[in-house]
C-alpha positions in Angstrom: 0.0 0.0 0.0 1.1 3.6 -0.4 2.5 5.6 2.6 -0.5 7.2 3.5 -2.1 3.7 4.0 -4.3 3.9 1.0 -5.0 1.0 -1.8 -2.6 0.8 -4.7 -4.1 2.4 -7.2 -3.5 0.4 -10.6 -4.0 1.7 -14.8 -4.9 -1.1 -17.0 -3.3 -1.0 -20.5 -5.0 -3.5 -22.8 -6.4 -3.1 -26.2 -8.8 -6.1 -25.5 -11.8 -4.4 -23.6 -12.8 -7.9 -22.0 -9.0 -8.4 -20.5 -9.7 -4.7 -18.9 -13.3 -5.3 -17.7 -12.0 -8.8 -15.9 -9.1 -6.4 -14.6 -11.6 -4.2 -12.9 -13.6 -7.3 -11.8 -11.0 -8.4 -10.4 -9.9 -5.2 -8.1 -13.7 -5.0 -6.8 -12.8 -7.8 -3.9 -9.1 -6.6 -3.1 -9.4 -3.9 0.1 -6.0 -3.3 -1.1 -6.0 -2.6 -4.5 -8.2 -0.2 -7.0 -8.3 0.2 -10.9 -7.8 4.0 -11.5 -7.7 4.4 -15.1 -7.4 2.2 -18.6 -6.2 3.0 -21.8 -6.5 0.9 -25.1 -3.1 2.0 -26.7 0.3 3.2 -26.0 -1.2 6.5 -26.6 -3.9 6.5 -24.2 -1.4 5.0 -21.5 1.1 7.7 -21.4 -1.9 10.4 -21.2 -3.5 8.3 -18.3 -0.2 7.6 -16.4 0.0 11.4 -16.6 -3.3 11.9 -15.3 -3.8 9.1 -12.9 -0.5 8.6 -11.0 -0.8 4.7 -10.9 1.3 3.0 -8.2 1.8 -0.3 -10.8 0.6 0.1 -14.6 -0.2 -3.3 -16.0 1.2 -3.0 -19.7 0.2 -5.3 -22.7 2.9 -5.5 -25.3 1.0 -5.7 -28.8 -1.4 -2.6 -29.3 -2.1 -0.3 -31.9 -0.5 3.3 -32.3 2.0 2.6 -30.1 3.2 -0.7 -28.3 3.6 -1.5 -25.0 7.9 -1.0 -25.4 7.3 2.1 -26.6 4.9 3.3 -24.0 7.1 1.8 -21.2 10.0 3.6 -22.3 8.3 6.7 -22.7 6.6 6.4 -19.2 9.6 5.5 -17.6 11.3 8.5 -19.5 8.9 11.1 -17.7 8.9 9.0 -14.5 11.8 6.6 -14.1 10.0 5.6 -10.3 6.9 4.1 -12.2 6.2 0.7 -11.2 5.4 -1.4 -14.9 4.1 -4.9 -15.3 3.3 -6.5 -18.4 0.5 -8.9 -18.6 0.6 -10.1 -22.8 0.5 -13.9 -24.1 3.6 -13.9 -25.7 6.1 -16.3 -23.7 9.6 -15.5 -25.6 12.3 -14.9 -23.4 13.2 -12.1 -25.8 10.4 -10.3 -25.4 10.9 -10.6 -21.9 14.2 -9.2 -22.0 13.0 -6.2 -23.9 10.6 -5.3 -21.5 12.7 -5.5 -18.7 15.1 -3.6 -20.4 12.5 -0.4 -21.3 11.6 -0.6 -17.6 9.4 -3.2 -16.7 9.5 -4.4 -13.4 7.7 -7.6 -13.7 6.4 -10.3 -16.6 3.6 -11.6 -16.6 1.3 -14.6 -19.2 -2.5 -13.7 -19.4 -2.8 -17.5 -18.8 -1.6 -16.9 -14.9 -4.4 -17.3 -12.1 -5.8 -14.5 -10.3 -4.3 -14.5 -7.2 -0.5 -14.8 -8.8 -1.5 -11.4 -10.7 -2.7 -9.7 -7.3 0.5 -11.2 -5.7 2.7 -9.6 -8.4 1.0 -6.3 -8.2 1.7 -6.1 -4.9 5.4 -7.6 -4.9 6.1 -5.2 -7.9 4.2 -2.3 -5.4 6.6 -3.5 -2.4 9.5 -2.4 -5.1 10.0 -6.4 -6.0 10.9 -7.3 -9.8 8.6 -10.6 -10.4 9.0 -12.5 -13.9 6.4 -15.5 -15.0 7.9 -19.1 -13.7 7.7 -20.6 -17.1 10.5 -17.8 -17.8 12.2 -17.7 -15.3 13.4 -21.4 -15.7 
């Protein structure tokens, strides 16, 4: 949680409105945790960073306009203390690296269970860098 003691407050980038709407599902039974903005785009996740001040941003990688790299990097170029996680299906270890090297603090598969995407967003909150198992290994 933040210093003050309130929930972490979360921005959900997908361009899939169903993976956002199960997102904010999701944050309705956490005490701890609430969705504060989406955006659909690179784009639209840079101008809602901006606005919103998310603790953790959960960052797909594959979106129209701009991609999730670019939108990490230029996140993390405003505000290097931004907390990133991406949550995308693809499982290369390249892709991995990449994202870790614009900024990301944790890798996530949308195939993961609930509870080890609340468990990240709270390990990457407590300044922890979490990466899937599968690549990991």
């Amino acid at each position: 949680m933040n210093s003050d003691g309130s929930s972490i407050r979360v921005l959900a980038v997908d361009d899939h409105p169903l993976i956002r709407a199960g997102i904010a599902t999701l944050f309705l039974h956490e005490s701890d945790m609430q969705l504060v903005g989406e955006a659909s785009n690179g784009h639209e996740a840079v101008a809602q960073f901006r606005e919103c001040r998310p603790d953790v941003t959960l960052m797909d990688l594959q979106m129209p306009k701009m991609n999730g790299f670019e939108a990490i990097t230029a996140i993390r170029d405003e505000c290097p203390e931004a907390r990133i996680i991406v949550l995308t299906t693809y499982a290369g270890d390249v892709q991995a690296v990449r994202a870790m090297e614009a900024g990301a603090q944790g890798y996530l598969l949308k195939n993961l269970l609930h509870k080890e995407l609340l468990q990240t967003i709270r390990a990457v909150h407590a300044g922890r860098t979490t990466v899937a198992p599968e690549l990991a290994a």
